[in-house]
C-alpha positions as CSV (number, residue, x, y, z in Angstrom):
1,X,-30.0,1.6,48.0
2,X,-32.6,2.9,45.2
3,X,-31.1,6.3,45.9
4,X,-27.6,5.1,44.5
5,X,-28.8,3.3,41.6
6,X,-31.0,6.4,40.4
7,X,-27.4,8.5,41.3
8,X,-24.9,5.9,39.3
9,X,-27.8,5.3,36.0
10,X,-28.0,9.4,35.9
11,X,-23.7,9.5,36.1
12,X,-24.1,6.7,33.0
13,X,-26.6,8.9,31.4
14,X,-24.2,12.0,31.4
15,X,-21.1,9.9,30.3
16,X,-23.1,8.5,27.3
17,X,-24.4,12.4,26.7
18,X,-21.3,14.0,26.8
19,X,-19.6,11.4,24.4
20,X,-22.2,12.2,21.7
21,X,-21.4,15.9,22.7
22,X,-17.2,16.3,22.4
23,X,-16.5,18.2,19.0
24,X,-16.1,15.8,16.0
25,X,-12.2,16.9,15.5
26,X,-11.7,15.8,19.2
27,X,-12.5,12.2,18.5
28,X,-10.4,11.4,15.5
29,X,-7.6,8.8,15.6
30,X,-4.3,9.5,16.7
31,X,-1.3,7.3,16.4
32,X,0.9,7.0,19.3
33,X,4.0,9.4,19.5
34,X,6.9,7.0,19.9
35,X,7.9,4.5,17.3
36,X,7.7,1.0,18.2
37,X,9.2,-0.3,14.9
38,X,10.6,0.2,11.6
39,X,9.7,-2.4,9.0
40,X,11.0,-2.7,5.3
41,X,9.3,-4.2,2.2
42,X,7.9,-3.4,-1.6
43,X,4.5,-1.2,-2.4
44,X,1.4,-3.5,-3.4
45,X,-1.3,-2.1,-5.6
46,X,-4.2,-0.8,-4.2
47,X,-1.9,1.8,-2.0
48,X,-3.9,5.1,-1.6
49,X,-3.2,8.6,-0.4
50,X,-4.6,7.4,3.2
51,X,-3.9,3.4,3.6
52,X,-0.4,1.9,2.5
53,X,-0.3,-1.8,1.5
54,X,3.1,-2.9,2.2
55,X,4.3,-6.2,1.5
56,X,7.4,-7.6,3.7
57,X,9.1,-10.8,4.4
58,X,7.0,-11.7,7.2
59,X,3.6,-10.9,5.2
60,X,1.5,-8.3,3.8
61,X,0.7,-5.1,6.3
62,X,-1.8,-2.1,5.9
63,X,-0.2,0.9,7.7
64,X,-2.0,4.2,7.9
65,X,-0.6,7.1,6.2
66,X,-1.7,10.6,8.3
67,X,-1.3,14.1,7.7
68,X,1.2,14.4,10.2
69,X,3.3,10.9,8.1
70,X,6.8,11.9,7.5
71,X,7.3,11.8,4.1
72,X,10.2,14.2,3.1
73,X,12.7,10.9,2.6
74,X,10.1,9.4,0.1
75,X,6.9,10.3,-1.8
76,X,6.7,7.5,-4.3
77,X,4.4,5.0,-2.9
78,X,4.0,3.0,-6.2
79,X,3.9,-0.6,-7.1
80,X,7.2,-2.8,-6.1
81,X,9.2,0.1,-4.5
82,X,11.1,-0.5,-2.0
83,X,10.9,1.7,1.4
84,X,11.4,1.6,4.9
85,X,8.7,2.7,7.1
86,X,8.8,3.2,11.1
87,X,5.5,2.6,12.6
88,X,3.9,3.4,15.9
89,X,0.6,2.0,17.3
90,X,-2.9,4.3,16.7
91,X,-5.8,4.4,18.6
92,X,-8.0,2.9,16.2
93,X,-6.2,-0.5,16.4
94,X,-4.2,0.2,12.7
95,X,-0.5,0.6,12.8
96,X,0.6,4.1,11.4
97,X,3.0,5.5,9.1
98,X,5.4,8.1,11.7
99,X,8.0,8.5,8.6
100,X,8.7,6.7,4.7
101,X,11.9,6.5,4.0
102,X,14.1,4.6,0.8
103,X,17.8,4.7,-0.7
104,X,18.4,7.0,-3.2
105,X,19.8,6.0,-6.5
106,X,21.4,8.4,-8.9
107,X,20.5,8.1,-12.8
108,X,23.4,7.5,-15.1
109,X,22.1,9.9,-17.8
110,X,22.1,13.3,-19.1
111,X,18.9,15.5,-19.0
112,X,18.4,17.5,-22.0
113,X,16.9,20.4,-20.1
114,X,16.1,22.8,-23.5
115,X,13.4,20.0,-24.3
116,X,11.7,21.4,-21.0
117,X,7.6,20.7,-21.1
118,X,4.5,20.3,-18.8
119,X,1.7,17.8,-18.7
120,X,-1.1,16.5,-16.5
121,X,-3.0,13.3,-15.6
122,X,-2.9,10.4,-13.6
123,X,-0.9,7.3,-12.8
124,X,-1.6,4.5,-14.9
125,X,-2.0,1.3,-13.3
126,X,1.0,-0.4,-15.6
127,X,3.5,1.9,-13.4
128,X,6.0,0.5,-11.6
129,X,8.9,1.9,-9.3
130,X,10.9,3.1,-12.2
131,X,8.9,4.3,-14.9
132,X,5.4,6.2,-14.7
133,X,2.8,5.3,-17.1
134,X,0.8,8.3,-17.4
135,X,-2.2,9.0,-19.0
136,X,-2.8,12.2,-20.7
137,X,-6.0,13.7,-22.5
138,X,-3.4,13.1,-25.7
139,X,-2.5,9.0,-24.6
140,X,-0.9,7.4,-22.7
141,X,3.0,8.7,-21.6
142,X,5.9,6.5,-20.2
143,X,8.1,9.2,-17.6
144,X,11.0,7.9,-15.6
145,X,11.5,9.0,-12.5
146,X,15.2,9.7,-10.9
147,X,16.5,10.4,-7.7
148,X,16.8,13.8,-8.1
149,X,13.0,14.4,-8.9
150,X,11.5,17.0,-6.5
151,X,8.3,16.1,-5.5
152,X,7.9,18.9,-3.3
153,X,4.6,20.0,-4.8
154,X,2.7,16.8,-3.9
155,X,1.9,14.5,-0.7
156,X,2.4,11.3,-1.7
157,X,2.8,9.4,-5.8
158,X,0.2,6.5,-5.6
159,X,-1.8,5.4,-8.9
160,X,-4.8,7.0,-10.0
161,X,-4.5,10.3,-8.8
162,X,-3.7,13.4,-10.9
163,X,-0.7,15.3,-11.0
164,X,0.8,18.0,-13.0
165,X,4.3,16.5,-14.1
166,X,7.2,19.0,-15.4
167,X,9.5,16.5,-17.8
168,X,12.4,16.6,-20.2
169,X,14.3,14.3,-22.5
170,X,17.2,12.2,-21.4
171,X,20.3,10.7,-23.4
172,X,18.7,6.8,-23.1
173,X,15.5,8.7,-25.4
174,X,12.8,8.1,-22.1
175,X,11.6,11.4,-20.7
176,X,12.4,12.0,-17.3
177,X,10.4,13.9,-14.2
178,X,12.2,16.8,-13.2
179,X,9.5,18.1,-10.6
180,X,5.4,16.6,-9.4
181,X,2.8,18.2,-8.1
182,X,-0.8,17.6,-7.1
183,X,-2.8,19.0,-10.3
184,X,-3.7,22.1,-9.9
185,X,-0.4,23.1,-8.8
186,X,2.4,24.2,-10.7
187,X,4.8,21.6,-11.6
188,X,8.0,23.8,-11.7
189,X,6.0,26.9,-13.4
190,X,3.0,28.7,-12.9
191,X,0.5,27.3,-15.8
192,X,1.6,23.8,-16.3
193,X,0.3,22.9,-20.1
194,X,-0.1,19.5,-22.0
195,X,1.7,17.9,-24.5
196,X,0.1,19.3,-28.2
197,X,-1.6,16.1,-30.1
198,X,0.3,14.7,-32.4
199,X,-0.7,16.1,-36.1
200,X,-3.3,13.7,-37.9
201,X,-1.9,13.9,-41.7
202,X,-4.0,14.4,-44.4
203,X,-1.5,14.7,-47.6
204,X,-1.0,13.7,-51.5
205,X,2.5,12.7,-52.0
206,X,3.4,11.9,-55.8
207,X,5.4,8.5,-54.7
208,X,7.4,6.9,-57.4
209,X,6.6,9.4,-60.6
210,X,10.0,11.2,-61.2
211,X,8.4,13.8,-58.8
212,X,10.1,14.3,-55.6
213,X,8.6,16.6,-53.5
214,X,9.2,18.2,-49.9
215,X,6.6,17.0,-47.1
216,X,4.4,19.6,-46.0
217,X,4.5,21.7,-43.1
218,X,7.8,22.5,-41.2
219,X,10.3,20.1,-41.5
220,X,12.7,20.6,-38.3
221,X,16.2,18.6,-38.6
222,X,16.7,15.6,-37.0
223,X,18.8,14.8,-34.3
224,X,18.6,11.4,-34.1
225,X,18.1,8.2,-35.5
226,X,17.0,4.3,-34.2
227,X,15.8,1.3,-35.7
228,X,13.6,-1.4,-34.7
229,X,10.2,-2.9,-35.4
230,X,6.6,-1.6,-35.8
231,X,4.3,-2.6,-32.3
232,X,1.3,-3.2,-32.0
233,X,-0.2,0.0,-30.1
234,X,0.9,2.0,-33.6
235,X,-1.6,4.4,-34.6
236,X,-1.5,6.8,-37.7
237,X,-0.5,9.7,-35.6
238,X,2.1,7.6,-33.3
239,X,4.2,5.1,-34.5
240,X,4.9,2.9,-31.2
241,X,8.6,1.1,-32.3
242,X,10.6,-1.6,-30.1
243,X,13.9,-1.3,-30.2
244,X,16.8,-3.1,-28.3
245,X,16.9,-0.6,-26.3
246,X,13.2,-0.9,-25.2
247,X,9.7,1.0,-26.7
248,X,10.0,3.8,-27.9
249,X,7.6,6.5,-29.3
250,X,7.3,9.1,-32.0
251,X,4.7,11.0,-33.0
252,X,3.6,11.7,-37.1
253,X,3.6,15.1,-38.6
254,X,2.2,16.2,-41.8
255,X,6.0,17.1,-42.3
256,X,7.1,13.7,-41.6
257,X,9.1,11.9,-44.7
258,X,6.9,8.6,-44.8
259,X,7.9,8.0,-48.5
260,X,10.4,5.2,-48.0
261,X,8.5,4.0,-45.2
262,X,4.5,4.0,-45.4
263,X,3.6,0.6,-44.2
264,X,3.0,1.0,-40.5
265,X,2.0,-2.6,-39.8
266,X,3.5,-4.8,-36.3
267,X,6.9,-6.4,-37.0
268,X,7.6,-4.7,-39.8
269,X,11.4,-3.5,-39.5
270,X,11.6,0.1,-39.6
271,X,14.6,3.4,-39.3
272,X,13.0,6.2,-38.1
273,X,15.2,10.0,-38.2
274,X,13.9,11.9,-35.5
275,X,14.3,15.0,-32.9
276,X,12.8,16.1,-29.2
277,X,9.7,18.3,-29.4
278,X,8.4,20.8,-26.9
279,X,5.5,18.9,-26.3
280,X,7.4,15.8,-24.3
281,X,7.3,14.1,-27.5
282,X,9.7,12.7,-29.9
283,X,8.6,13.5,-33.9
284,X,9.2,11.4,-36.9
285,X,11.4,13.4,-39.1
286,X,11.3,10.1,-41.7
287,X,10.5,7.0,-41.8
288,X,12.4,4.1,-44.0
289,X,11.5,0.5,-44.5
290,X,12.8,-2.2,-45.8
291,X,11.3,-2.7,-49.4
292,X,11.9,-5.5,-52.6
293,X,14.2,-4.4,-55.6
294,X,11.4,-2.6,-58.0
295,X,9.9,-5.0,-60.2
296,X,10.6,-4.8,-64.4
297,X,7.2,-6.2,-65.2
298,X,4.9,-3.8,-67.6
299,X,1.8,-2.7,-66.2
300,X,-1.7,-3.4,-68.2
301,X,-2.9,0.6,-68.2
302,X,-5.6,-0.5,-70.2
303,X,-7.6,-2.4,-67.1
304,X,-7.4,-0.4,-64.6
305,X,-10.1,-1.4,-61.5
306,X,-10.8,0.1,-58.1
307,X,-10.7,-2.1,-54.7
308,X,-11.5,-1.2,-51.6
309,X,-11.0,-2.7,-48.8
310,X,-8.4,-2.3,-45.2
311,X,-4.9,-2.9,-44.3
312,X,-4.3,-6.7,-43.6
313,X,-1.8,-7.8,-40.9
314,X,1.1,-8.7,-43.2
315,X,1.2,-6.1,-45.2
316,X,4.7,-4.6,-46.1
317,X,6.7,-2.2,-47.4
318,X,6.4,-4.1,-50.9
319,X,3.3,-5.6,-50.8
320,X,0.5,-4.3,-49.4
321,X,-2.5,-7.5,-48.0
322,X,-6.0,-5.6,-48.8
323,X,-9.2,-7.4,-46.9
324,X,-11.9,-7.3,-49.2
325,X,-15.6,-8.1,-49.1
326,X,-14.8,-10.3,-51.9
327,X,-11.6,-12.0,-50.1
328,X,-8.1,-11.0,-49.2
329,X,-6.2,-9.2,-52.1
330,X,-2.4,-8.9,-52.7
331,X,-0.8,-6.1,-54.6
332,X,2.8,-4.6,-55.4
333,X,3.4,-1.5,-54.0
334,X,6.2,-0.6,-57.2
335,X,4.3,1.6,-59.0
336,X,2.4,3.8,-57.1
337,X,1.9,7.0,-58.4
338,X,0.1,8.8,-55.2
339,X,-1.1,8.5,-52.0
340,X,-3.9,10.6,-50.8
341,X,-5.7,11.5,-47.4
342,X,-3.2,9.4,-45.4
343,X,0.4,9.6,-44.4
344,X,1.0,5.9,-43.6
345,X,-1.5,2.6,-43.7
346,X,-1.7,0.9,-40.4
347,X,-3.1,-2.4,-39.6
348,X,-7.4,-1.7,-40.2
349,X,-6.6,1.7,-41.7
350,X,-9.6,1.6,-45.1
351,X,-8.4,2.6,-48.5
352,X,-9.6,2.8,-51.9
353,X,-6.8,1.8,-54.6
354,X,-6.7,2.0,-58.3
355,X,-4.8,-1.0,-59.1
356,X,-4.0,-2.8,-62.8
357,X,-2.4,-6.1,-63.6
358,X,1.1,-6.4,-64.4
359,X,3.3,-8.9,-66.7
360,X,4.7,-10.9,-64.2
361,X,0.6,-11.7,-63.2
362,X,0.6,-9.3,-59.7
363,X,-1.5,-6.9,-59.3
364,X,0.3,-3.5,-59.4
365,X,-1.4,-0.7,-56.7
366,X,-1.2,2.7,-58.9
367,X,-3.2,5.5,-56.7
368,X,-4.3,5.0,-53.1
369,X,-6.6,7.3,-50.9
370,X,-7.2,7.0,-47.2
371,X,-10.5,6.9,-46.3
């Protein structure tokens, strides 16, 4: 009898031993070949490249995702999308993906494909099943995605990872994806670049002498035009502008006409000319507000003063709200002579004004510099 216990503790012994020895790649898990079921629901956030969080009528479900995961029928695994996905039981205990699948829908717009351009980045977290909020080492990027998208060049679309994105410009004014890749492959062409940075402008425009001068820089014709209201993202280089139609953005040029329209501050109604540039972006050809009749007072030249101080809130095209050190100033914008250093004031934006009292007891601004 102690003659079979020493034989069936030694046959333990080499069980144990040779489990520790199989090959690492021999003991990974593996899903079960047949499909037991196919389930449909909506992508939840916190879907990655290996788990998918997929929320159905009958509850929230993690599913697996593998590299052998069928996913030819549907690589967008983004927030609120809707898919199908047939499942089969794995080894480990987890249910996994056997193939993604989702109905097609064709856009009803017309690509522009001459405004052709390449960026790369990552998913934002904002990004739902329609449009892709993409963040860029210039900002932040808003990229529909159609039906017709090939997203050969990648695995999967979940949020956070980085992908090189080939996009152009459609009739409702959104770019569009035309073809994704994992970065570091070419999305469409061989060297996928990024969108240039908007120009920071740094000007003198004569505004309201007699003088009418031509913006610097190359002034490119527009081929478009929308109004709406300044938001609140706008920056001096990107003027961010809701419009019935949605949010739109253009970026600021040094050639960009801000004469008529140089109060950048949120709610502020605004027309802006524009056309599609080869760097994914829209630019601001001009920009025209709405601004008071001119004034007939006479101005005091004799007292002139200097204030400095930044952009308030509810500034406008006519009169511009300065926040001093000594309080919160208001002056006409009617007779400005110049405006230096800056293209357009923006909510915080610092300046340094000559200003002079007029007859009808405003102060009058006269020249203003950016600082």
């Amino acid at each position: 009898m102690k003659k079979n216990q020493i034989a069936k503790l030694c046959m333990a012994a080499c069980l144990v031993l040779g489990m520790f020895m199989i090959p690492v790649n021999r003991m990974e898990v593996r899903a079960a070949a047949s499909v037991m079921a196919t389930v449909q629901g909506t992508v939840m956030s916190g879907t990655t490249t290996e788990l998918l969080k997929l929320s159905t009528k009958e509850g929230d479900m993690e599913i697996k995702l593998d590299s052998g995961t069928d996913t030819s029928a549907c690589k967008i695994l983004l927030p609120d999308y809707k898919i199908s996905v047939s499942v089969s039981h794995g080894s480990d205990g987890y249910l996994h993906a056997v193939k993604i699948t989702t109905e097609a829908q064709t856009p009803a717009v017309t690509l522009d494909f001459s405004t052709s351009a390449n960026v790369t980045g990552t998913i934002g977290d904002k990004t739902t099943s329609e449009i892709l909020y993409f963040n860029t080492q210039q900002g932040e990027m808003e990229i529909k995605l159609d039906a017709t998208t090939n997203m050969s060049g990648c695995s999967v679309l979940v949020v956070d990872k980085s992908y090189s994105i080939t996009c152009v410009r459609g009739s409702d004014a959104y770019m569009h994806a035309v073809s994704i890749s994992d970065a570091g492959m070419a999305a469409g062409t061989s060297s996928p670049s990024s969108p240039a940075s908007p120009v920071t402008p740094s000007t003198t425009v004569p505004v309201s002498s007699g003088l009418t001068p031509a913006p610097t820089g190359t002034v490119t014709a527009a081929t478009g035009t929308v109004s709406g209201t300044v938001a609140e993202n706008t920056k001096e280089n990107l003027l961010y502008l809701s419009t019935k139609d949605g949010e739109m953005q253009f970026a600021i040029d040094s050639s960009t006409d801000a004469r008529s329209g140089v109060v950048l501050t949120p709610g502020n109604k605004l027309t802006v000319s524009f056309y599609h540039g080869s760097d994914a972006y829209l630019h601001a050809v001009s920009l025209s507000g709405q601004k008071d009749a001119p004034s007939m007072a006479q101005m005091d030249t004799s007292d002139v003063a200097t204030v400095t101080g930044t952009v308030g809130d509810e500034s406008s095209e006519s009169v511009l709200y300065l926040d001093t050190p000594q309080g919160e100033m208001q002056l006409k914008l009617d007779a400005v002579n110049s405006i230096s250093n800056c293209k357009v004031f923006v909510a915080g934006k610092k300046l340094s004004l000559t200003c002079t009292r007029g007859s009808d007891a405003y102060m009058h601004a006269i020249d203003i510099t950016g600082m």
